[in-house]
Every structure is written in C-alpha cells, then in structure tokens.
N, C-alpha and C positions, 0 to 999 in steps of 0.2 A: 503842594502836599508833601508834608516829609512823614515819612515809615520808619519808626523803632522796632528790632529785632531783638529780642531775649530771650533766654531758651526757656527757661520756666517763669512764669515773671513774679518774684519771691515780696514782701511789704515792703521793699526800698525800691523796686522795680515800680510799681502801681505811684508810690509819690516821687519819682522821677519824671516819668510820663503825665502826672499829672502837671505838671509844672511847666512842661513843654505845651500843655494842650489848653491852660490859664495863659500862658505866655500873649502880653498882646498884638506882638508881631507875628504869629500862627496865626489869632483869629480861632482857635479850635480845628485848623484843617491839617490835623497831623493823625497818625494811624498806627496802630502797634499790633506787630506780630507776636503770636506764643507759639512755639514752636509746639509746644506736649503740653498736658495739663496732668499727667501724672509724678511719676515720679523722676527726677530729673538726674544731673549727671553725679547724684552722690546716691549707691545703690542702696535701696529699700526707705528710702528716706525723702518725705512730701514735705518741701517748703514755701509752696505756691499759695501766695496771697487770693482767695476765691474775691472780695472787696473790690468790685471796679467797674459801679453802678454809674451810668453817663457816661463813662470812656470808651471811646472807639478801639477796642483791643480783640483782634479775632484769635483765635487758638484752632489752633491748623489739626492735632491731635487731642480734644479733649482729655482722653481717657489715658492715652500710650505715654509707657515708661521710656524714656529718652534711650534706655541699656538694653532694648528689646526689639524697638521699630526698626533701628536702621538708619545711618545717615544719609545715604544714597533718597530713601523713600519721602525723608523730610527733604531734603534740597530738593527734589520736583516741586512738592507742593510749594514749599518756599518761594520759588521761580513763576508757577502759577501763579501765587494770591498776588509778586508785583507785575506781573503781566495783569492783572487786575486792577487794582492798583494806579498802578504808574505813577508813583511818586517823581517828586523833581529831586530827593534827597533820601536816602537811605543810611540808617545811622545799623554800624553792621559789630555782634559782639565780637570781636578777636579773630583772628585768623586759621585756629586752631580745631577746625570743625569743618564736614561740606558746608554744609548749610549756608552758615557763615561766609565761605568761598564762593557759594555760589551766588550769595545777597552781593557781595563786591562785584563780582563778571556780570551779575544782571545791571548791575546799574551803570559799567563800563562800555556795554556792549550797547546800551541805549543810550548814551552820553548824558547818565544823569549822573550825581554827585556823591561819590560811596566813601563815608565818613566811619573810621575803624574807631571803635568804641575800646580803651584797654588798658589792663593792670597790670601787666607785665613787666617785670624787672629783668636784669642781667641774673640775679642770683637766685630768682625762682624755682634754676632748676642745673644741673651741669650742664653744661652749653657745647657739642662738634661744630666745629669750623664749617661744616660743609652746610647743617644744616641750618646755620646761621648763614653762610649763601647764601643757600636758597630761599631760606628767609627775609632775607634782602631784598631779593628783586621779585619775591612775590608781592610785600607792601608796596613798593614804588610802581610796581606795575596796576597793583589794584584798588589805590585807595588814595584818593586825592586829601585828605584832611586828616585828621586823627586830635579826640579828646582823651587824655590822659588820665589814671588817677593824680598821680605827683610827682614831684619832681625825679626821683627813681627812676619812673615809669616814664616820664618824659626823654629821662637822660636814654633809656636804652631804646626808644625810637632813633633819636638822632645817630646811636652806633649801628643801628640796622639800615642809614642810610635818609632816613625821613626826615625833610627839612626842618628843621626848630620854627619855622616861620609860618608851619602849616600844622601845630599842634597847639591844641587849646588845653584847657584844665577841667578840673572840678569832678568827675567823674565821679568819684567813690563818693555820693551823699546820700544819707538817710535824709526822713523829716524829723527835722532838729525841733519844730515847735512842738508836735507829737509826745515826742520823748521827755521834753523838757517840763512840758504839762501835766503828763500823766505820773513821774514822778513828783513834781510838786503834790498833785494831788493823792495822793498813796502816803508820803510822808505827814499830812492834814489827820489818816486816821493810821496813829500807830498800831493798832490794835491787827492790821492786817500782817503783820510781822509773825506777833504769833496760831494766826488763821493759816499764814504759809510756812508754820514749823521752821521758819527762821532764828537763827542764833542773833544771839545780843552782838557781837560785831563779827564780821567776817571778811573775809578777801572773796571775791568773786569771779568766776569765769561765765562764759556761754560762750557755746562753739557747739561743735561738733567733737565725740569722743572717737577722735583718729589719730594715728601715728604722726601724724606732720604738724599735730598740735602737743604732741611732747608734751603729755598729762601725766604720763610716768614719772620724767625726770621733774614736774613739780610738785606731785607728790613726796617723793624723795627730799625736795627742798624744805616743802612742810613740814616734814618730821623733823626736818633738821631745826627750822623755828619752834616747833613748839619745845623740842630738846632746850632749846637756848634761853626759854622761859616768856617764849609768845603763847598768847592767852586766847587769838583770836581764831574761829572756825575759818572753813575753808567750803565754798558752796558752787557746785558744777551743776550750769543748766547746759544741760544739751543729751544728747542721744549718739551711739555710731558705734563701727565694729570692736570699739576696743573697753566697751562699758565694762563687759564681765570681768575682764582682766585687770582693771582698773578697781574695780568693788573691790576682789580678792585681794590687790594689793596694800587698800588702803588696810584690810583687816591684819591682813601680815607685818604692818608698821603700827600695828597700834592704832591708830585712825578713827574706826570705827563711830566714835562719839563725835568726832570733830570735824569731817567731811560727810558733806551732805550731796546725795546725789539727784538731784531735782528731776531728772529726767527731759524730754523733748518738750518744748513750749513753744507757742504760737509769736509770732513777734511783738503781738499785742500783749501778750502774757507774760515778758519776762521784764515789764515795767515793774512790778514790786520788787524784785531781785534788783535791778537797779536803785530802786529809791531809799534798799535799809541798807545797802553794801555801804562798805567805808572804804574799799578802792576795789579797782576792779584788773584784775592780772590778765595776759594774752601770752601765753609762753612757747610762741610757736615756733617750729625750727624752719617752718618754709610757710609763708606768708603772701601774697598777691599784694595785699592793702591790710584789711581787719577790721570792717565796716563793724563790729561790733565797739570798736574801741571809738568810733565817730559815738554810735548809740548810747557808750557808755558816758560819755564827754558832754553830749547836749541833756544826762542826767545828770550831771553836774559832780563825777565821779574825778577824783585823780585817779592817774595810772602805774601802773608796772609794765614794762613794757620789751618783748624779746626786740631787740637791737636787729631780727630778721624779716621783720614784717617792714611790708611795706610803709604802712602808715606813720612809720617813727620818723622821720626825716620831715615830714608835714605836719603833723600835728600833736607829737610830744616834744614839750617845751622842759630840760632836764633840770630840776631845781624848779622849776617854774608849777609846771600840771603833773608831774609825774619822773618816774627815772625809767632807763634802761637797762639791760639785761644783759649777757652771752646767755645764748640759753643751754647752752651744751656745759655750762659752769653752775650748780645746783647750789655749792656753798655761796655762792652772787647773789641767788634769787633767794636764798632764807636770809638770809644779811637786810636784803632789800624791804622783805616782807618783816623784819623786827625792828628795823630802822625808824619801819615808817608805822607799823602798831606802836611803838614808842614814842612819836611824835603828837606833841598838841593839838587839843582839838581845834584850834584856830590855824593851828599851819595847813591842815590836812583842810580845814572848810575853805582856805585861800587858794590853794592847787584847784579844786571844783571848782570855786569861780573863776581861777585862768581856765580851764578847761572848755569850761562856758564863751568865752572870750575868745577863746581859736578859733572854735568850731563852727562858730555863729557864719567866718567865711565859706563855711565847707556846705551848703542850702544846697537843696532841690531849686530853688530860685539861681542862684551863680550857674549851679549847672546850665539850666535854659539860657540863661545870658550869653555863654557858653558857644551853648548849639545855632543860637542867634547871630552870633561871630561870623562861623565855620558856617553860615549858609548864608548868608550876606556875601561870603569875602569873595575876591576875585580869586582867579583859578591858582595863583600859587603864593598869597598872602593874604593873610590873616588881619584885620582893621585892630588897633591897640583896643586893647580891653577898658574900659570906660571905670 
C-alpha cells in the first residue's frame, strides 16, 4: 500500500491520485489523505475539488479551515490514520508543515519509505544560512526519495544536500486530456464567449488576486500597451485579498472598459476562459511552479511568462510557445503584450500548438511512472526512467 498526503486536495490533486490508483502496478492499493476539507492554507478561500467518487481518499478534518485547527492537532490524526494504515510507502507534501514532519518520522520510525513531494526553488524565498542547515539534515535525515516539480526544484534539493540519484520528476501535473478537451469543445460553440461577457481578444490571467502575483505592476504594463496602441482586453479570473485594490486601480488608469474582473471559478469553470484567450500571462514575482500555465498549455494557449516562476525553465520554450519576463520591468511586459497582439494569427496558433507539444510530457500518467520508480528503487538509487 502507498499513502498520498495533501493538504486540501484541489482538481489537480484528485487527477494525480487518480493516476496513481489506475496505475497498473498499484493494482488500486494505494490511499489518500486530506488533511481539512475546508478552507486551506490561502485564508478565506475553498479550492478543494468535492469530485472523487471510487477513490480511496479519507479527509481527516472535513469541515476545519487549515488557519484555525492547528498543526499540532492535524499531525496526531495524521500519525493515527498511518498507524491505520500502515502503508509500505508514504508520499509526504514538503517539509514546511507538522503534519507533513510528522508523515516523514511516521514512516522513518517504522522503516517504511517517506518520499518528499516538492516545488521548491532556491529563489522562492530569501534564504538564512542556518536555516538552510537545518534544512539540510532535516531532509536527509527524513526522507529517503524525493519527486520534484523541475529542474529548479530538482537543482535546489541536490544544494540542500539530497542525492540527484534519489530524485524523480514530473510532480507539477494537471490533467492535460481535461483541459485539452473541454476547450476544444467551448471553442465548437463560440456563442459561449459572449454568454461569459468575453471580449473579442484578450490577454488572460487566473490565479489568485495576491501580492506575489504582481497584478498591480501588470496592470501598469497594460496601460502602458494600450497607450502604445494595443487594442486587446485584459481578463483576471480569480479572487484574493488584493481584488479591491486592484478594481480601484484599474479605474484610476482608465481601465475600466478593458479589464474584466471575472471573479473565483471552479477549475472546471475557467475552461471557457482558456478556450477564447489568445495568450495567457503569469506575472508573478514569487512563483513555486504555476500549474495554471501547465492548464493553460494543454489549452492550447501561448504564454507570457515572469522569468520567476518556477515553471519557465521546463515548459516555456522562448520563441517557440511563449516569451519571458523581469517582472519587476513593466515597460518588458507591455512590449511583450503588443509584440505579440501584433503578431499573426498563424504565429500565435503555432506557439499553442508547441505549447501542446511540451506539455503532453508533463501527464498525471509521467507522474505515476514516476512514483513507480521511486517505490521500486533500491534504498539509494533510482532505476533509469524508461
């Protein structure tokens, strides 16, 4: 039996686990923890996929908001349900939580196999010597394996110490046939374009409206394209603390007509958003990975893309699917955004189909391959990936 661990388990979370549990070297004897079923570690805000009929996934706190229960109270339960359990394999998310610490000790302490799940870069976050230490010989001490999102994320295991020989890949995947489908079939009835009060062309975001997504400073870049005689809307699907401020300012630039503020959508819901976009922008200044840019990619989207997320070094191809960013450089990203509203509709529909072409490696399927490796392998090497 192997056990996944996530904290809320969000619609890329449910087609991960399913892929693990299709897998035909599981056989289906695989198990998934949720830690809370409320609201999870971004406050006020539910992005937990309910969807996940025939899978073995218990949820430890239905109801409790991640910012309220307590860490302490979820690692007992945690600790409980694999004394229940007793998996031969625990896939554990990051190191950066009890919980999470204590899914690695439980699996240490019975000599089963605690595989750290993670997206973590060097540039994340500003980095202390000490606590980069101690972060050192806390993974080597707790965690025999480690799946990666990318190469970023790979590299800054092996500076924390973690053999390259015991890290796998694939980690950051949505379902690509999903995505791929539902906007083929969205663009079949254009008429849904103006049922979702969509503009004739647009640049597109979804995220979250927070500070580390540096929606201000594209804002800012926006004015500046449309100054420079871009013709195309600007359409924000998501929700989070910095929406009001963000309304106000687009009104204070003039905006008002040309940015559309869609609000929080389901992840099933922000298919039509993908399927009328004509690129889809990620302007973040601090970035993990940017699984939306995977989502927006298997819609068959080019990119814009902050040079800070993680995901630019794996799957923006510059020239190819998309360009890069500084994102702290505003006159970059209106350049960016008029460049490429200027560009033919045959260049812009070739970028979507490389986009399509990258992404196709990045499956919920690679990842199981993946975890199939990393629980095969002998205790301090990995079998070549096939």
């Amino acid at each position: 039996m192997t056990t996944v661990i996530w904290i809320d388990w969000y619609f890329y979370h449910v087609s991960r686990f399913r892929a693990l549990f299709e897998h035909e070297f599981f056989k289906q004897q695989v198990s998934g923890i949720e830690l809370i079923g409320g609201c999870g570690v971004h406050r006020g805000l539910q992005f937990r996929d309910p969807e996940r009929v025939g899978l073995p996934i218990s949820s430890l706190f239905p109801e409790a908001d991640w910012n309220q229960l307590g860490q302490m109270t979820i690692a007992w339960a945690v600790w409980a349900k694999l004394n229940q359990l007793r998996p031969s394999s625990v896939l554990v998310p990051g190191w950066y939580t009890v919980p999470a610490l204590a899914a690695a000790l439980w699996a240490k302490l019975h000599g089963k196999r605690s595989i750290l799940m993670s997206e973590t870069t060097e540039h994340d976050h500003h980095r202390v010597w000490w606590k980069e230490f101690c972060k050192r010989l806390l993974i080597r001490l707790l965690f025999d394996f480690g799946v990666a999102g990318g190469k970023p994320h790979a590299r800054y295991l092996a500076q924390l110490g973690f053999p390259p020989r015991r890290i796998a890949r694939f980690y950051d995947v949505v379902d690509n046939v999903f995505y791929q489908e539902e906007a083929h079939r969205a663009r079949q009835r254009p008429e849904l374009k103006r049922l979702c009060g969509l503009p004739d062309c647009y640049f597109l975001y979804v995220g979250r409206l927070s500070p580390e997504k540096n929606l201000s400073a594209s804002l800012r870049a926006f004015a500046r394209y449309r100054e420079s005689g871009g013709t195309w809307s600007f359409v924000l699907v998501g929700d989070g603390p910095e929406r009001e401020a963000l309304e106000k300012q687009s009104c204070a630039l003039g905006l008002v007509e040309h940015v559309v503020f869609a609000g929080l959508r389901a992840a099933k819901d922000t298919t039509v958003y993908y399927a009328f976009a004509e690129c889809f922008v990620l302007p973040s200044i601090r970035e993990p990975w940017g699984l939306v840019v995977n989502e927006a990619m298997a819609s068959g989207l080019p990119l814009i893309v902050s040079n800070r997320c993680g995901c630019c070094e794996d799957l923006v191809e510059a020239g190819g699917n998309g360009h890069l960013f500084d994102p702290m450089n505003d006159a970059e990203l209106a350049e960016r955004m008029l460049a490429f509203s200027e560009s033919s509709r045959e260049a812009r529909d070739k970028m979507g189909k490389r986009s399509l072409e990258i992404i196709a490696r990045y499956s919920p399927e690679n990842w199981a391959a993946e975890v199939v490796r990393v629980v095969q392998a002998k205790r301090n090497l990995l079998p070549c990936a096939s």
